[in-house]
C-alpha positions as a Markdown table, in Angstrom:
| # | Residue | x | y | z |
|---|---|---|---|---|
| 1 | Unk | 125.8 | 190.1 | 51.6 |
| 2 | Unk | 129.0 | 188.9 | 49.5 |
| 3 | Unk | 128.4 | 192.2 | 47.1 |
| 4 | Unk | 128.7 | 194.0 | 51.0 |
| 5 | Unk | 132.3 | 192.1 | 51.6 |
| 6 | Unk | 130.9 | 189.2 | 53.4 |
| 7 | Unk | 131.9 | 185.7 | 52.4 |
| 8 | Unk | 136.0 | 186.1 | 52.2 |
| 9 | Unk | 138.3 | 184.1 | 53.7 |
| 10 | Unk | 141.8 | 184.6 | 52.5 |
| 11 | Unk | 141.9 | 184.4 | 48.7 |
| 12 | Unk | 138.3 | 182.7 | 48.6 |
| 13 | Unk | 135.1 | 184.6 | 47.7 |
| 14 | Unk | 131.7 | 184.0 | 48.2 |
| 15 | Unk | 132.1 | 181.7 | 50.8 |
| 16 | Unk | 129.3 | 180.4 | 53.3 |
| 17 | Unk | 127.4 | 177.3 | 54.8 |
| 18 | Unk | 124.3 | 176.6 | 54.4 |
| 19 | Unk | 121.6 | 174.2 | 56.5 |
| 20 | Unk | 118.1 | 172.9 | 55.8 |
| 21 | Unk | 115.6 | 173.3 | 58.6 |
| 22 | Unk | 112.1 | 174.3 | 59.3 |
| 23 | Unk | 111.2 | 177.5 | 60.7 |
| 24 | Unk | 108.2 | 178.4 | 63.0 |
| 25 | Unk | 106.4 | 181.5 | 63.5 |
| 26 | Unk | 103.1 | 182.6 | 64.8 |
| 27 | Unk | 102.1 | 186.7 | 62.8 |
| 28 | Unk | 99.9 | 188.5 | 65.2 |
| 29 | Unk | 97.3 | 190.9 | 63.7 |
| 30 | Unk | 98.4 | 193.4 | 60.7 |
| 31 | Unk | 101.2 | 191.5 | 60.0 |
| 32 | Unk | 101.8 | 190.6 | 56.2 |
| 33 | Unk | 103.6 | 187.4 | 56.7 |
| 34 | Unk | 105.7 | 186.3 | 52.6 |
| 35 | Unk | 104.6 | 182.4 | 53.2 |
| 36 | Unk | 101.2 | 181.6 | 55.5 |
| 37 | Unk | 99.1 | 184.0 | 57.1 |
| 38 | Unk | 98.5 | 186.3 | 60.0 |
| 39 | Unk | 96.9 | 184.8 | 62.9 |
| 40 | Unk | 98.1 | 181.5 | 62.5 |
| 41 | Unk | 101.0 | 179.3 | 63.1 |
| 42 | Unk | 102.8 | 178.1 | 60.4 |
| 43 | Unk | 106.0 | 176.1 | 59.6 |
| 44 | Unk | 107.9 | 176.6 | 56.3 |
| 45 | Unk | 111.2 | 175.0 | 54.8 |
| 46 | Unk | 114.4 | 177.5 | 55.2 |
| 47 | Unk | 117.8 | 177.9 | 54.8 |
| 48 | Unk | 120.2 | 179.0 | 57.7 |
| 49 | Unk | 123.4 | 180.9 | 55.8 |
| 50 | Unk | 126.4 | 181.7 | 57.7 |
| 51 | Unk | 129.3 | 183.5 | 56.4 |
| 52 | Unk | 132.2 | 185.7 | 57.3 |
| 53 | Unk | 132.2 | 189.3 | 57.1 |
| 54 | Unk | 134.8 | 192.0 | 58.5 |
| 55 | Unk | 133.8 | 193.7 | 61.0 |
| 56 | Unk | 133.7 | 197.4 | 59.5 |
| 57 | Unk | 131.4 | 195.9 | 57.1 |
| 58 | Unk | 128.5 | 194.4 | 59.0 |
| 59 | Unk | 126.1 | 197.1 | 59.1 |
| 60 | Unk | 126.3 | 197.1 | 55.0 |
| 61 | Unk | 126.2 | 193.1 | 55.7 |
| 62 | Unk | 122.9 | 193.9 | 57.4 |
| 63 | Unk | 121.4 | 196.3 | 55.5 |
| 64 | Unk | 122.0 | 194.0 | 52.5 |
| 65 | Unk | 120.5 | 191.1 | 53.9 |
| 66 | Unk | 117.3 | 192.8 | 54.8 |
| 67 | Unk | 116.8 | 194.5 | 51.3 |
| 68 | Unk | 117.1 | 190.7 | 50.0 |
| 69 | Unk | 115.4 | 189.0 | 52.3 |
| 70 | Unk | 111.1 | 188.4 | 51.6 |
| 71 | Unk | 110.7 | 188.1 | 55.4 |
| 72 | Unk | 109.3 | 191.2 | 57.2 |
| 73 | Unk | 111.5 | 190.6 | 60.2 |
| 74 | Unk | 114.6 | 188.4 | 59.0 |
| 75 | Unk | 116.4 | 186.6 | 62.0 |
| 76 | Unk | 119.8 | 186.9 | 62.1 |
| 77 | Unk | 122.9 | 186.8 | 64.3 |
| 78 | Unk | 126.6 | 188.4 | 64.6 |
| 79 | Unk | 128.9 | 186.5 | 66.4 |
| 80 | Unk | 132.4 | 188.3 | 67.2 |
| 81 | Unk | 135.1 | 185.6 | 65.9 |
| 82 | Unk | 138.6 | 185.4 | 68.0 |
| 83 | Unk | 141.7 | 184.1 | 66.0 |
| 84 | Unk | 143.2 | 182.2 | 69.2 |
């Protein structure tokens, strides 16, 4: 996502937070789950990342995240930010 001109803030690159947690998910059938199988419930170690990106760059945000991501269906969210 930074190589798609996420992650700047002012004259800083590459920036982002990141939190430990544990994410749940149950595949149903014909899905090819990267960690655990189909069919069953299963709870795996992740990383939540949140960074910055402008916003005539979020669909190449997006479309790099899901080229790097292993998960068939990554989660993510875009939030609109309002300098107040």
């Amino acid at each position: 996502m930074f190589g798609a001109g996420g992650g700047r803030i002012g004259a800083y690159e590459r920036c982002s937070w990141y939190a430990a947690g544990t994410g749940t998910f149950f595949g149903a059938e014909g899905t090819a789950p990267a960690l655990g199988e189909s069919g069953r419930e299963e709870r795996v170690a992740e990383l939540r990342v949140e960074t910055v990106v402008p916003e005539d760059r979020i669909r190449d945000a997006i479309v790099a995240l899901r080229l790097a991501h292993p998960y068939e269906e990554p989660a993510y969210d875009v939030y609109p930010l309002v300098d107040a």
